[in-house]
N, C-alpha and C positions, 0 to 999 in steps of 0.2 A: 504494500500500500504506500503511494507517492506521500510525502508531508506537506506541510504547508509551507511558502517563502520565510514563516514566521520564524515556525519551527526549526529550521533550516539555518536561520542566521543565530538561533539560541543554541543549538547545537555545536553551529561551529567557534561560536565564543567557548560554548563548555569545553570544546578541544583541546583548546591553547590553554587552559587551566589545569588540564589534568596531564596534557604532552609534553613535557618540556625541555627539547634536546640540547638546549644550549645553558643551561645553569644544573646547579647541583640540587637535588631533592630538596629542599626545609621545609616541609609540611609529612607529618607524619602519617596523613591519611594518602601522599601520594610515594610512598615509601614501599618496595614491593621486594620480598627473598630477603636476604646473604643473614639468616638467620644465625648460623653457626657462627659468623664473623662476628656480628652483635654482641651474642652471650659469652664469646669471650675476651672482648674489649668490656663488658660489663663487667665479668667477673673478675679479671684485673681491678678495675678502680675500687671496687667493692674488699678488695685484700690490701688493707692498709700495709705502705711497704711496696707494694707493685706498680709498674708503670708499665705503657703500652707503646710499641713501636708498628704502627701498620702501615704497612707496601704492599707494594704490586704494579703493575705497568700502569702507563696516563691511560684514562677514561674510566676505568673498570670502576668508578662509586666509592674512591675513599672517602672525598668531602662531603657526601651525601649521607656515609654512615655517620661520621664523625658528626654532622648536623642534627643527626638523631640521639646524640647524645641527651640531650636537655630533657624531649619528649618520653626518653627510658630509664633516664636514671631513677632512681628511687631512693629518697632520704624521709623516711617515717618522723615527724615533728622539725624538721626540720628545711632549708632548703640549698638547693643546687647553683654553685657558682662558677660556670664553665665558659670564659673568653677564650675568643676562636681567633688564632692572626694569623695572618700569611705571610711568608717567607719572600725574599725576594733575591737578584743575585748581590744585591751591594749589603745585604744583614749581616748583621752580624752579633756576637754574643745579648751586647749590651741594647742595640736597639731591639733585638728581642723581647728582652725583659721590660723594657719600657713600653711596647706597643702591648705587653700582654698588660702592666700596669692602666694602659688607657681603657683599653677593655674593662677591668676589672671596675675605675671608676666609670665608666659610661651606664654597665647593668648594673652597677649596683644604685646607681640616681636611677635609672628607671625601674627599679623595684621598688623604690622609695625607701632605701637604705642608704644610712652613712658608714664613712668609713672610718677604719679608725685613725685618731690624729696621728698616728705614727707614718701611717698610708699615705694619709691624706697630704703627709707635709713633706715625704719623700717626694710624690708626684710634683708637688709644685716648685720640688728643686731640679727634678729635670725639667722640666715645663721651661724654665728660665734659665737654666745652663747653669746653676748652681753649684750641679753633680751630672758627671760623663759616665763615669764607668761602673756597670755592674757587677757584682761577685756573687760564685754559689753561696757563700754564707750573707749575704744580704739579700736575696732572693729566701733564704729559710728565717728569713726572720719575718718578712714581710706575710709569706704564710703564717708562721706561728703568731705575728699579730692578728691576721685576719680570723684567724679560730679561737682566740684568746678573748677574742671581743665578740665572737657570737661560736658557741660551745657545740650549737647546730651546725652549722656549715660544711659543706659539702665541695669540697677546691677542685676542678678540673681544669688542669691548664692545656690547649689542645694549640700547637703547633704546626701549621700544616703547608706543604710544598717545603718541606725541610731540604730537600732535596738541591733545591737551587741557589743554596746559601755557598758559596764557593770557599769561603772563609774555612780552612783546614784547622787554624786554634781554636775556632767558635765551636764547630762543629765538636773538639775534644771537651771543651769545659761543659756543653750541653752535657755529652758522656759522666763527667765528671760530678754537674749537678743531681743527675737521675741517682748515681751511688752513694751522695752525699745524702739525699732527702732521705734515698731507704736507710742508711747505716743510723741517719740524725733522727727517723720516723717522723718526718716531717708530713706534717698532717696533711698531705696535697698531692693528685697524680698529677704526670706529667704523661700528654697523648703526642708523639712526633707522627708526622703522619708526611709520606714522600714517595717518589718513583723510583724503584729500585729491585731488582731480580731476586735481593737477600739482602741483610741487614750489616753486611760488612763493607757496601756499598755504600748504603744512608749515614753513618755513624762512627766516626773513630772511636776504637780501642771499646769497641763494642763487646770483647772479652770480658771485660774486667766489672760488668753490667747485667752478665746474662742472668745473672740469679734474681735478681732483681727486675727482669724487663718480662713481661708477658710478648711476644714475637707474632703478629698478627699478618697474615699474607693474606692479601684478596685476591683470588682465581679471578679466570672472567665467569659470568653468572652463567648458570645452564641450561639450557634448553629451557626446561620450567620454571625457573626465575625471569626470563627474558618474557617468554608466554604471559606472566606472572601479572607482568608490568600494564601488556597489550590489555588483557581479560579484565582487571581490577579497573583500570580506566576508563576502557568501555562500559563498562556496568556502571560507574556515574553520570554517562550521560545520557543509557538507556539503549546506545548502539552496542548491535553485534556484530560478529565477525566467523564468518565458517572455517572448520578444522584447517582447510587447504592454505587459507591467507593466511592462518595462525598460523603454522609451519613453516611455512615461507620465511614469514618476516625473522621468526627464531633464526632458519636457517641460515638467511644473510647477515645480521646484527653480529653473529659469532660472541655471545658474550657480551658486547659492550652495551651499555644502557643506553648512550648517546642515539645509537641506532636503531635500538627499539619503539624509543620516544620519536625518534624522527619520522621511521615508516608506519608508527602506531598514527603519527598526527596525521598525515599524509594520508595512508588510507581509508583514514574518517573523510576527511576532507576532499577525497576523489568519489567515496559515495555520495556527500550528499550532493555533490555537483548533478546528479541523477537522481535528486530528492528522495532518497533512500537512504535507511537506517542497517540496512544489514550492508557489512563487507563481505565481498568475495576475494577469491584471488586475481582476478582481474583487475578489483579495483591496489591490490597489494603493487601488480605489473606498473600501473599508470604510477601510485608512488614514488615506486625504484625510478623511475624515469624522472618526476620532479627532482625527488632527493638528490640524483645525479647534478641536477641542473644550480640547485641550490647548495649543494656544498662549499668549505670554506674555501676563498680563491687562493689559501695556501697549499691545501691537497690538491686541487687543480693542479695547480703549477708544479709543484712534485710528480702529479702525473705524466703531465707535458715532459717537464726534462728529463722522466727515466726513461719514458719510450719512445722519445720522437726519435727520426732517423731521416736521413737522405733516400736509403734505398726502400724501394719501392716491395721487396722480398722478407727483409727484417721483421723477424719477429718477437719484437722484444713487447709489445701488449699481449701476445700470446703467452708469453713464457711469465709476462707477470700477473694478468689472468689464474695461471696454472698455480704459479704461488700462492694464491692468494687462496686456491681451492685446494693445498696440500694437506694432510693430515700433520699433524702437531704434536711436539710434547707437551709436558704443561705446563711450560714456560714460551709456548708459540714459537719454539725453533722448528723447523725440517731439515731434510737431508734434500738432494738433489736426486735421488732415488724417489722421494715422496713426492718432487714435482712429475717427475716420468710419465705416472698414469693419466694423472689430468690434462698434460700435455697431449698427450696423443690421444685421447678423446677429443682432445679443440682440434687437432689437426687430423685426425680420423686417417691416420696413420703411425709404424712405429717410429720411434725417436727413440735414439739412442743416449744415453749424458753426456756422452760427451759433444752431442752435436750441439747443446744450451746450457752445458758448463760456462763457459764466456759469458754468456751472460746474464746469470747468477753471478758470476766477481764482479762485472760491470755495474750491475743494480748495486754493487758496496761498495761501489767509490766515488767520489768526489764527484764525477763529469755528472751521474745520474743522479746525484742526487747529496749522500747516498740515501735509495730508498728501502734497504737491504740492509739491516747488521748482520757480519758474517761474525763465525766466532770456531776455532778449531777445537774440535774436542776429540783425543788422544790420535792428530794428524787427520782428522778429515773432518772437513768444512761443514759446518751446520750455520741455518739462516733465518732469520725472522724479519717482519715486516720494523723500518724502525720506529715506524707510530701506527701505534696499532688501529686507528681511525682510517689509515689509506688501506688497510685489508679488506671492510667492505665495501667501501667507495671504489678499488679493485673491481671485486665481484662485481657489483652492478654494474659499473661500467662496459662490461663483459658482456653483461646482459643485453647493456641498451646497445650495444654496438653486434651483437648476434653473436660474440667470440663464444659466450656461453649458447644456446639454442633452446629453446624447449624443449628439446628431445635429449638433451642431455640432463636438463632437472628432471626430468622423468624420469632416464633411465639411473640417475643417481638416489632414487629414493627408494628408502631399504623397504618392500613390500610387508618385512616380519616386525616392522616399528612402525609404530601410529607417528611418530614424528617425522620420519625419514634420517636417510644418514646427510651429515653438513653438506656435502658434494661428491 
């Protein structure tokens, strides 16, 4: 049954309310999966003594958990005081400490709490240049004034894009403050939150911490988390969506939430174009296609300069195509073996590796990009996308240009899974 124009424009305002690909979650009703991740960054803060270090590659929903902190925590009589800052590359130890200080007085004026005058009279000596530098033991007093003056309180200090702090002594004395609060029991966790394969990446001297740090790695989400996102949003605005576009959309997002929200807004937004409330896979196709068109004009351009080419035979869209649909560990590396298959299904012939060895090293250097981190693991080459957003933007692309075919998401979907396999 068609809707009304009315209906139509109420609907697609609810869209953009509930889709949102370009910002981090903060609303808890539009918050979907990484369960396991939650309970145990929760359980951490909740073990006085513990702090939480959580990574994993860009896009994959750190800031968006980390945003959930406030709506999860739980302090019985009492309440929760968690400033959120961002990292930059020129931070460093002390402007840390002070940007989480601003924080700290900004919620607490809008909770209609004061601080205490110890707080209160630090801030306004940085404020004015009074006072430059900060120390782990002047950061543990500041907490123990702040619980000293309200015996409830709940300290979460959340950190996040730790990662892009270039600062190598900064980055030790953070180290040095987390082992200080636990040995001191300083009433406060401390949440670093960054881009990183492992923790010896994010953190110097991240040895001498382990005991003390809860180690939190965010996968990309799974197939039913991604679904998760699609189904929970649509049931707010009354739209559905059939098994086939459901699948689909999982299929291409790989995990990333960015891409969920994106083809999830999109193929609302291609239905009601046809004043219709149910999605098909049809309307999923016309998405991919927008999506394409709208993506950021930086993956664009990464696209452009790994695969353009003079010759008119090259095929370096194909073989990155093929990449993009290889099977993974689970940290998104492949082998050039795992591109082989996909490759020669786009080109419906065999391909040998060494005929698109060249370029697999190509996509990792400099001319192309790189759009390719290669990495040798015991002499032979393994590779991943090196942001992980140009992966599905990849695939669709693939799509919209026929590298991929219909007959090839067909014949790649496993008949003995209701989801299908990724490609």
């Amino acid at each position: 049954m068609a809707i009304s124009q009315s209906e139509r424009d109420e609907l697609e305002f609810q869209l953009g309310q509930y889709f949102k690909p370009n910002m981090p979650i903060n609303r808890e009703d539009l918050f979907s999966g990484r369960q396991a991740q939650c309970q145990d960054v929760l359980s951490a803060i909740n073990q006085q003594g513990q702090h939480v270090i959580l990574y994993g590659e860009r896009g994959v929903g750190k800031t968006s958990l980390a945003n959930m902190l406030m709506f999860r925590l739980r302090n019985p009589g009492g309440r929760v005081l968690a400033p959120h800052i961002n990292c930059a590359g020129n931070s460093d130890y002390s402007t840390i400490w002070k940007a989480l200080l601003d924080d700290i007085a900004y919620r607490s004026e809008k909770a209609g709490e004061k601080l205490p005058r110890s707080v209160a009279k630090l801030i306004h000596e940085f404020e004015n240049g009074l006072r430059v530098d900060f120390s782990p033991e002047l950061a543990r007093r500041v907490m123990i004034d702040l619980v000293d003056d309200d015996a409830t309180l709940c300290v979460v200090l959340v950190v996040d894009e730790f990662d892009t702090m270039k600062d190598a002594e900064s980055r030790e004395a953070m180290a040095e403050t987390i082992k200080y609060f636990s040995d001191r029991n300083v009433p406060a966790t401390i949440v670093l939150i960054g881009v990183a394969d492992d923790v010896d990446s994010l953190i110097e001297e991240h040895q001498s911490i382990e005991r003390c740090v809860a180690q939190v790695r965010m996968p990309r989400m799974s197939r039913d988390e991604v679904e998760m996102i699609i189904t929970s949003g649509l049931e707010k605005t009354g739209m559905e969506i059939d098994k086939a576009g459901l699948h689909e959309i999982s299929r291409i997002a790989i995990g990333l939430p960015h891409y969920a929200h994106l083809l999830g807004l999109h193929s609302g937004r291609c239905a009601l174009q046809e004043m219709s409330k149910q999605i098909h896979q049809t309307h999923v196709s016309a998405a991919v296609r927008v999506a394409t068109g709208k993506a950021q004009v930086t993956i664009h351009n990464a696209y452009k300069r790994a695969t353009i080419s003079t010759k008119k035979n090259a095929l370096y869209k194909q073989v990155l195509v093929a990449c993009a649909m290889a099977e993974t560990d689970e940290f998104g590396y492949f082998s050039p073996a795992d591109v082989r298959e996909p490759l020669e299904r786009i080109l419906k012939r065999e391909y040998g590796i060494e005929a698109f060895a060249r370029h697999l090293h190509a996509f990792s250097e400099s001319d192309r990009g790189p759009v390719l981190k290669k990495a040798d693991w015991v002499n032979r080459p393994r590779f991943r996308f090196e942001n992980p957003l140009m992966q599905p933007f990849v695939l669709m692309k693939g799509m919209e240009d026929g590298i991929i075919t219909d007959a090839d998401l067909q014949a790649t979907r496993d008949p003995n899974d209701a989801q299908g396999r990724l490609f």
